[in-house]
C-alpha positions as CSV (number, residue, x, y, z in Angstrom):
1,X,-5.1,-5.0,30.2
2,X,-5.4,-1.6,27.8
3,X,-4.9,-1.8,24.1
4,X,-1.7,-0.3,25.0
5,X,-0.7,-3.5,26.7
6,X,-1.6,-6.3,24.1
7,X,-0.3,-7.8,21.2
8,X,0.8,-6.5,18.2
9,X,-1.6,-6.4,15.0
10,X,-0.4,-7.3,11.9
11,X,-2.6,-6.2,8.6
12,X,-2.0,-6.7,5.2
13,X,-5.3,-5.6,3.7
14,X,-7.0,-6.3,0.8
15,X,-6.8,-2.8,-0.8
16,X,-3.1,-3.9,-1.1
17,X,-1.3,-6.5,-3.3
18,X,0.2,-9.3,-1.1
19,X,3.4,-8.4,0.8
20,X,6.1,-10.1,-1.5
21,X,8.3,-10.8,1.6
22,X,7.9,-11.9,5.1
23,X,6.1,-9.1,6.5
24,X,3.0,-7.0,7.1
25,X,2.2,-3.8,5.1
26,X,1.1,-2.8,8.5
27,X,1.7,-3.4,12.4
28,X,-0.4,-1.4,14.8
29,X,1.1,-1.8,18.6
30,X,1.4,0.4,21.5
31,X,-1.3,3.2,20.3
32,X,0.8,3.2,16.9
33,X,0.7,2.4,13.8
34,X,4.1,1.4,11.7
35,X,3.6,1.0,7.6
36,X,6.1,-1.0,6.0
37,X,8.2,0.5,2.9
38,X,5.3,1.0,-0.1
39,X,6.4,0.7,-3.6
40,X,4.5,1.2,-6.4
41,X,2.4,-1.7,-6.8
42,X,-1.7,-1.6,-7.5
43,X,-3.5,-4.0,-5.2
44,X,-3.6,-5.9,-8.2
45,X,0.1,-6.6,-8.3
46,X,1.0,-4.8,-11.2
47,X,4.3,-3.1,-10.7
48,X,4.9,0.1,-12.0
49,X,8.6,0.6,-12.3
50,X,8.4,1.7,-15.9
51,X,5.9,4.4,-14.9
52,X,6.8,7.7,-14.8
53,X,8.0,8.8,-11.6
54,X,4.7,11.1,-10.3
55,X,2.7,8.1,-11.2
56,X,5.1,6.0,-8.8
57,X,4.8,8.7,-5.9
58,X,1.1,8.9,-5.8
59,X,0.8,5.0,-6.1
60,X,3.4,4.5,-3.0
61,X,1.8,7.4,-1.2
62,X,-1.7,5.2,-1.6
63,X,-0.4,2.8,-0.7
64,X,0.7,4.1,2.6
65,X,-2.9,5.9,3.4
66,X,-4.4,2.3,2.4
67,X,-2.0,0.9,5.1
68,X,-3.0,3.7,8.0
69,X,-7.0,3.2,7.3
70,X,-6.8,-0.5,7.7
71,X,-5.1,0.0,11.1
72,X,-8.4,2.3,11.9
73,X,-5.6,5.8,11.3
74,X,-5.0,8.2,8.7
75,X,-2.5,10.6,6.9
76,X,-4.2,13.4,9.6
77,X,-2.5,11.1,12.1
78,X,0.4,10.5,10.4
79,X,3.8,11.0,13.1
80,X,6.8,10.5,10.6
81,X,7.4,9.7,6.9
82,X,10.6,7.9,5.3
83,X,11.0,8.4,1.8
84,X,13.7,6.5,-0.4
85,X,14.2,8.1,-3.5
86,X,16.6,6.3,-6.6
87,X,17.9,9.9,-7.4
88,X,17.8,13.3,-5.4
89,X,16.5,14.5,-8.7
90,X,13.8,13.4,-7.8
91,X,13.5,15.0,-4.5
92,X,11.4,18.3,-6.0
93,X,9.0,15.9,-7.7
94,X,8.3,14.2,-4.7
95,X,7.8,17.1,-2.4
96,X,5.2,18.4,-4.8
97,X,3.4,15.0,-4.9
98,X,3.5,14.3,-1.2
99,X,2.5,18.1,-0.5
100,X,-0.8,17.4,-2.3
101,X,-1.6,14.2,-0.7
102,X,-0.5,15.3,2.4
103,X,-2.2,18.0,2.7
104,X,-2.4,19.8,6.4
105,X,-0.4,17.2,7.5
106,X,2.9,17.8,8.5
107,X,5.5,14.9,10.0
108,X,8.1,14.8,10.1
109,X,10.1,13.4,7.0
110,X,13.5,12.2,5.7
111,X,13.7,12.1,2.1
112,X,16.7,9.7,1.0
113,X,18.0,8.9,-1.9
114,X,19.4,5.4,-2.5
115,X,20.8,4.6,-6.0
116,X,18.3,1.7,-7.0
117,X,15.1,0.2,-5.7
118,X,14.1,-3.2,-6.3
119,X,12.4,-4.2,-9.1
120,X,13.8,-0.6,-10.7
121,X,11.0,1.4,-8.6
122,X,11.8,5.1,-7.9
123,X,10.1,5.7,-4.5
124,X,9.4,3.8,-1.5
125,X,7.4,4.9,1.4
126,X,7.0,3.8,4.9
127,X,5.4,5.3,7.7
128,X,5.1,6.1,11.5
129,X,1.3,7.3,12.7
130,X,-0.9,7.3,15.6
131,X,-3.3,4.6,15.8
């Protein structure tokens, strides 16, 4: 049997607050690694919805890379990025953020704006990479 072949793995690290649902932050399976939608929440819980929204990108976007290097990846490996915005005018904000953390890395990404977020978050994350 390869890695390939065996059964999903489901993390929810300690470098994140716990999942508030029933669900993993992280599921690595088939050589890939799927990150669940990342709001801004500190691993200590605290949510920031009344923080401005660059403060709320880079917390979600941490929140992703915490996901990928518990499941042994990384942004480098990253395959595709969904973004769910509560306004498009946001969208400029965002790209600037994401550009930064991002880096060389380039998925491919939908950027989508919603109306609101649970909790009254801004941004929400989730992610496709290679294990």
């Amino acid at each position: 049997m390869t890695d390939r072949d065996s059964a999903p793995r489901y993390l929810s690290p300690a470098a994140l607050s716990q999942p508030g649902g029933h669900y993993s932050h992280a599921c690595v399976a088939n050589g890939m690694v799927y990150v669940s939608g990342q709001l801004p929440i500190r691993p200590d819980g605290a949510l920031l919805a009344d923080a401005p929204f660059d403060t709320q990108a880079r917390q979600a976007l941490a929140n992703v890379a915490a996901a990928l290097a518990a499941a042994g990846s990384g942004i480098e490996r990253l395959v595709q990025v969904r973004v769910y915005v509560d306004s498009v005018d946001h969208w400029p904000a965002f790209n600037a953020v994401y550009a930064e953390w991002a880096g060389a890395a380039r998925p491919a990404r939908a950027v989508v704006p919603t109306g609101p977020l649970h909790h009254g978050f801004k941004v929400e994350v989730e992610a496709v990479a290679l294990a």
